[in-house]
N, C-alpha and C positions, 0 to 999 in steps of 0.2 A: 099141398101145392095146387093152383087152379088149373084146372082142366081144360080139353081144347072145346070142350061144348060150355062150359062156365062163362060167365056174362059179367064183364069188368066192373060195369055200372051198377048193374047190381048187387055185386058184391060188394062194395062202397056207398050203395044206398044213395047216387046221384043221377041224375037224368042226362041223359046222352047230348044232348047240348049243355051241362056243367062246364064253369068256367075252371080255369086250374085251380085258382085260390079255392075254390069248394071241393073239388077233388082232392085237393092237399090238406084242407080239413078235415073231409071225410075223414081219411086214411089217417091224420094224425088220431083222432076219436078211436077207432078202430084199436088203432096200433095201443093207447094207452089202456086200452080195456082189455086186449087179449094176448100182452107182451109175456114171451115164458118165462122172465123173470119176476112177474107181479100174479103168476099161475103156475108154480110149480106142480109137475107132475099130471097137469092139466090138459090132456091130448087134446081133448076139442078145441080148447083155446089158443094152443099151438097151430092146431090146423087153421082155425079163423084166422090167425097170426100171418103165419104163410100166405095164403089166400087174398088178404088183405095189403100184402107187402107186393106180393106177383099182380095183382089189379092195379095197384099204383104205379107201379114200376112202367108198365102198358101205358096207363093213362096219364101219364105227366111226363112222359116223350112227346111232341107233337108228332112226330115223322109216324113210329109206331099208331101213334092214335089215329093219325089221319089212314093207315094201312089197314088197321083191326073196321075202321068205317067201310072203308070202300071195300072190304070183303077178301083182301089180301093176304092177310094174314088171321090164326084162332086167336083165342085167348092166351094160349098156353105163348105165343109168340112164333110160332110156327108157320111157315108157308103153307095155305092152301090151294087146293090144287087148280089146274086154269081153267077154265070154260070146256064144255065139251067132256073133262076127262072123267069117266067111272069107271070101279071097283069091276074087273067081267070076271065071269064064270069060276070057279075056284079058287079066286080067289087073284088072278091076274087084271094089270092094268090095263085099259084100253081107251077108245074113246067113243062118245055115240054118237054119231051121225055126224053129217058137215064133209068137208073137204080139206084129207092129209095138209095139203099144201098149206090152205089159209090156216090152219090149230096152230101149225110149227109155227108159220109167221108169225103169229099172234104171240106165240110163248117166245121166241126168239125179240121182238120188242120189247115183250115186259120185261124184260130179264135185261135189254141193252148190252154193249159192251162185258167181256168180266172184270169188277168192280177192284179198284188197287186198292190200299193199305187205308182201314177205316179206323178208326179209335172205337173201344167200345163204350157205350150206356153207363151212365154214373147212374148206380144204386142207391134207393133212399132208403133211411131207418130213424128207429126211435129210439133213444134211451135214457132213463132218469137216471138221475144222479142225486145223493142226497144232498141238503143243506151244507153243509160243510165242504162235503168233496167238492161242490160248487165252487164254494169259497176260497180255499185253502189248495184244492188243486188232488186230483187223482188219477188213477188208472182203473178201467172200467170194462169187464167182457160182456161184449155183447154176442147172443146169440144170432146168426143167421139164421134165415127162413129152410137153407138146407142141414141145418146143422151144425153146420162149420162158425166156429165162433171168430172174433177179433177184439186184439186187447185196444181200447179206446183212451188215450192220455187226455185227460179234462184238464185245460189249462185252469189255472187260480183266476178269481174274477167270473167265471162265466155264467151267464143268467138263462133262465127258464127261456125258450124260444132261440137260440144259436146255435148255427149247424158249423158244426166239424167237418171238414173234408179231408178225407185219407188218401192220399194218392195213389192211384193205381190197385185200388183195394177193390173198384167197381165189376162188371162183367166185362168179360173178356175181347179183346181186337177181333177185328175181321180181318183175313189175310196178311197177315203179322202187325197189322195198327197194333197201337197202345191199349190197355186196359182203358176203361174207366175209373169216377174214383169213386168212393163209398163217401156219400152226403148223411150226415147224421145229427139230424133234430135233437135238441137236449131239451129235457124238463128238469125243473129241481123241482123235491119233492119239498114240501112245510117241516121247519123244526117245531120241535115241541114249544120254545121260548124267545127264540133268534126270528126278527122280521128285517128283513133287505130292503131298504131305500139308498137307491144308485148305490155311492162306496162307502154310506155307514149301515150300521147295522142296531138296529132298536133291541132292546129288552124289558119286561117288567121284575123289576127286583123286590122281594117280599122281605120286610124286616120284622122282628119285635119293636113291641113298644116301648122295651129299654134302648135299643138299640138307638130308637128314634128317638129318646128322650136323650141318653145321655151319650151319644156317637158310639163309637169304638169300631174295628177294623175285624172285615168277613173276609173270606176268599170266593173269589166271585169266579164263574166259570167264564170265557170267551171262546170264539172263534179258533185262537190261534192258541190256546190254554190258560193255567188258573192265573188270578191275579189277587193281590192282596188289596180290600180297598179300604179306605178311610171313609167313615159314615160322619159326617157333624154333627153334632150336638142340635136338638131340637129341629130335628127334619123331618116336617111335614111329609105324608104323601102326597106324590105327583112332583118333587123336589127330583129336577133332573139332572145326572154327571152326565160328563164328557169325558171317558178316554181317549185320548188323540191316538192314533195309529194302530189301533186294537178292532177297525172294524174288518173292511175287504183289502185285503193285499194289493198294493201299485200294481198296475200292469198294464200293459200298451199304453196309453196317453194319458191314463187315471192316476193321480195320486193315492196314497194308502187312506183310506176310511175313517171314522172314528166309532165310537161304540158311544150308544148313547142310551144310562140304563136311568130308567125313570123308577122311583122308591114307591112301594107300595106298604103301608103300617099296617099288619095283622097282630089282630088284637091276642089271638091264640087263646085258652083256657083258664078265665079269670078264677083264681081262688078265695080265700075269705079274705087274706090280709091284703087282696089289690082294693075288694069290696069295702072294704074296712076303711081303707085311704082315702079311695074317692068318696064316701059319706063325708068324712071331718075335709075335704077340701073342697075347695073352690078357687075360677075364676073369675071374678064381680067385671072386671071390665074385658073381658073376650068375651066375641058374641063367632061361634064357628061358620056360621052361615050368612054372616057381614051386612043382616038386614035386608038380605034381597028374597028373603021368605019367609 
C-alpha cells in the first residue's frame, strides 16, 4: 500500500503536470505487469500492484489531485497538518510560533462549515479475461489491492479496453453519502487460434491433403463448441467458410457474428507410395503460380 511520504507521480513514472490519459496509461501498464493474478505468490508484485492502484486512485480524482498539489493532503490520502502545527516534546502537539487566534482562524476556514452527505471515490482496476470468457460471457475474481476480492460478471461480447462499473463496490461515503462504484478496465488476453474482428471471429483450419483433395467432414472447434463440418472436394488453401452465428453472441445492439475459418493444406509426412504417385502423374495445363513468377 503507498505511504504518506511515497510520490504518486512517481510511482506511475509520469510528471506532475501528466495529463489524465497518461496517468491512466501509466497505471493501466503498471497494473498489467504486476496484477496478482498474472504473479502468483509474487509479494513484490503485489506490493508494486497496490501501490500502483493507491497512486491512480489519488491521481485520476481531480479534486484529490489538486489537494495532494497544494500540500493538503499525503500520498496515502490523508489530511496533513495546517501551517504552524509540530510534533512538541514527547511526543505532543503543538504549534510554533504566530498568533493562537490567527492558526485557529486559519484551520477553522480551511475546514469551512461541517460538510453533509458526500458520495464516495469510484475505484479503478484491471482485469483480463480470457478469449472466450470475453466472448461467451463469465464470472471473474478480482483481487483488491487490500486483499479483499470481488466476483466480476463479464458480460458475452466484451472487448479488450471496456470498463465495468459495479455499483457501490467503490470507497466508501462521507457522512453517510453513498459509496462509490468500482470502475474496472478489461483486457482479453490472445487465443491460441480465435482472432476477433468486431462480431465475427477468424480462424486458420489445417487440413490433409486427402481431405483437400477429396472433401469429407472434421469436427471443428468454436467459440460456443464443436461443430461438424463439410470440407469440398478440391479445396485449395486460403479457401474460406462461413459459419453464420457461430462467431460473437448478439448482444446490446450487435447481431450474432459469424465464424470465418480459412483452409490451410498440410502436406504432413510424404511416404513412398505418395512419392511414387506424384512421379507417374502430372498436370500439363496447371501452372500453380498463374505466370506471375
Amino acid at each position: 500500500m503507498i505511504r504518506m511520504s511515497d510520490d504518486p507521480y512517481k510511482i506511475l513514472g509520469v510528471a506532475r503536470d501528466a495529463a489524465p490519459e497518461q496517468i491512466r496509461a501509466a497505471y493501466r501498464k503498471l497494473a498489467k505487469k504486476h496484477h496478482p493474478d498474472l504473479n502468483p505468490g509474487n509479494k513484490a508484485a503485489e506490493e508494486a500492484f497496490k501501490s500502483a492502484s493507491a497512486a491512480n486512485e489519488l491521481l485520476s480524482d481531480p479534486e484529490k489531485r489538486a489537494r495532494y498539489d497544494r500540500g493538503e493532503i499525503d500520498a496515502s490520502g490523508a489530511e496533513r497538518a495546517p501551517p504552524g502545527f509540530r510534533q512538541g516534546p514527547g511526543g505532543g502537539a503543538g504549534f510554533g510560533g504566530g498568533n493562537f487566534e490567527d492558526i485557529f482562524a486559519s484551520m477553522f476556514e480551511q475546514r469551512g462549515r461541517p460538510a453533509g452527505p458526500a458520495r464516495g471515490q469510484d475505484a479503478r482496476y484491471a482485469l483480463t479475461a480470457d478469449f472466450l470468457e470475453a466472448v461467451n460471457g463469465a464470472t471473474k475474481r478480482l483481487t483488491l489491492p487490500d486483499g479483499q476480492t470481488l466476483d466480476v460478471k463479464i458480460p458475452h461480447g466484451t472487448t479488450g479496453g471496456d470498463v465495468l462499473r459495479l455499483r457501490g463496490r467503490g470507497q466508501p461515503g462521507r457522512n453517510g453519502g453513498p459509496a462509490g462504484d468500482a470502475l474496472i478496465e478489461i483486457t482479453v488476453a490472445p487465443h491460441k487460434f480465435f482472432r476477433r474482428e468486431g462480431q465475427n471471429i477468424r480462424m486458420d483450419l489445417p487440413i490433409s491433403l486427402r481431405e483437400a483433395v477429396l472433401g469429407g467432414k472434421i469436427t471443428l472447434p468454436t467459440p460456443t463448441g464443436p461443430v461438424a463440418l463439410s470440407i469440398k472436394p478440391h479445396s485449395d488453401s486460403g479457401t474460406e467458410m462461413r459459419l453464420r452465428g457461430r462467431g460473437v453472441p448478439a448482444h446490446s445492439h450487435h447481431h450474432a457474428g459469424d465464424l470465418l475459418v480459412k483452409l490451410h493444406v498440410v502436406i504432413g509426412p510424404a511416404d513412398e507410395k505418395l512419392e511414387a504417385f506424384l512421379q507417374s502423374w502430372d498436370q500439363p495445363d496447371f501452372e500453380p503460380r498463374g505466370g506471375s513468377i
